[in-house]
C-alpha positions in Angstrom: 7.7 -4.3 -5.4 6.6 -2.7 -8.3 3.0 -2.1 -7.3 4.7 -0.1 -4.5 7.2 2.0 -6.7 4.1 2.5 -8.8 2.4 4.5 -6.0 5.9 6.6 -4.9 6.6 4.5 -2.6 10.7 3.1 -2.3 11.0 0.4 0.7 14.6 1.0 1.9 15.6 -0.7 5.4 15.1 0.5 9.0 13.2 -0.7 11.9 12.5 3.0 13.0 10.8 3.5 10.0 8.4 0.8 9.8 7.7 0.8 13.1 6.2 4.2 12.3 4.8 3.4 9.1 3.1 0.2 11.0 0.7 3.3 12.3 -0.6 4.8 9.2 -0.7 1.3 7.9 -3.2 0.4 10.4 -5.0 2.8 11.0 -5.9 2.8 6.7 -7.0 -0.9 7.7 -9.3 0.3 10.8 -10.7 2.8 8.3 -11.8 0.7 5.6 -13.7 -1.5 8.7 -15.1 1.3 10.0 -16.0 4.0 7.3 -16.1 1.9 3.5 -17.9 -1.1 5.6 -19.8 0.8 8.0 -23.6 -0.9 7.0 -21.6 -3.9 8.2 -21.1 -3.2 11.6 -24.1 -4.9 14.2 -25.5 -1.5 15.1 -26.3 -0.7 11.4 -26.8 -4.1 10.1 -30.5 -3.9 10.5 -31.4 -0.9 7.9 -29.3 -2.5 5.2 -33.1 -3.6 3.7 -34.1 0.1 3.9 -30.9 2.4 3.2 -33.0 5.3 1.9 -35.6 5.5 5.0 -35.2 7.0 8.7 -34.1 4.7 10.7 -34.4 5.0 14.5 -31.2 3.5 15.1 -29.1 6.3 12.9 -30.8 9.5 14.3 -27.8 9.6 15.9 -24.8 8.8 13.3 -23.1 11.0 11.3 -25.2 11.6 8.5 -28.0 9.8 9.7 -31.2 8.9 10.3 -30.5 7.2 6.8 -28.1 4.4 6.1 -26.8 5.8 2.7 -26.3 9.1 4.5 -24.7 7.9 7.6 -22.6 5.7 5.2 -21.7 8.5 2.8 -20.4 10.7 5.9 -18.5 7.6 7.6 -16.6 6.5 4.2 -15.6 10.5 3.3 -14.0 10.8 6.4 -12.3 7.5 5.6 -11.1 8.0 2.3 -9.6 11.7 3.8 -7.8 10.2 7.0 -7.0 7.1 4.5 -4.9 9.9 2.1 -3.5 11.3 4.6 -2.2 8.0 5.8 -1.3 7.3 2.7 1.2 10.8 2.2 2.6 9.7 5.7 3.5 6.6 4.4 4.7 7.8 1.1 6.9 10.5 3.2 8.6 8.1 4.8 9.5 5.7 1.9 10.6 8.5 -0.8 13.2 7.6 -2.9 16.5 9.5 -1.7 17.8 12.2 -3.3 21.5 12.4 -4.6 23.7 14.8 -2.5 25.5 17.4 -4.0 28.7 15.7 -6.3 32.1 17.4 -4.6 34.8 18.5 -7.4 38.3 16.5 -6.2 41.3 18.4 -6.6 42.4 16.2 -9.6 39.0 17.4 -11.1 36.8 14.8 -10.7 33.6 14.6 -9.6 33.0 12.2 -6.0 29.1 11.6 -4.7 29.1 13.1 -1.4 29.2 10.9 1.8 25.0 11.6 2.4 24.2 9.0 -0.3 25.5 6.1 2.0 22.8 7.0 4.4 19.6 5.4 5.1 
């Protein structure tokens, strides 16, 4: 829990909200698969021994014909969709904010009803 209060983000309950947050989540996963381990993948597999040479395969690709340019593209994009993911995420698990305190006739100060709210 820490770790996660570290990075700004406060779990609180609610179904809703990690149903949506299940998106971002995933989508971050399917992005380190696709752009940080893209020489991985069967179709690029073959010019890991050459990463720095044209490869016929990659003439294609985003970056290509080279491996280290078609993986350079693939894991920018990653690492931008993955922030944005990420400020999603850390949208919907801010920490609340305290409502404004109401003044009671005998003087004192009362929290307002907002803070019981998830």
């Amino acid at each position: 829990m820490k770790t996660l209060t570290r990075w700004g983000i406060h779990p609180r309950p609610g179904v809703a909200r990690a149903l949506v947050a299940a998106v971002p989540a995933l989508l971050a996963l399917y992005l380190v698969a696709r752009g940080w381990l893209y020489p991985l993948w069967p179709d690029t597999v073959g010019a890991i021994g050459h990463p720095f040479t044209a490869d016929p395969g990659l003439g294609g690709a985003w970056g290509g014909p080279t491996l280290a340019g078609a993986w350079a593209v693939h894991a920018l994009i990653a690492l931008g969709l993955q922030a944005v993911c990420f400020a999603v995420v850390r949208a919907l698990y801010r920490p609340r904010q305290p409502g404004p305190e109401r003044t009671s006739p005998a003087g004192t100060t009362t929290p307002s009803s907002s803070t019981n709210r998830n």
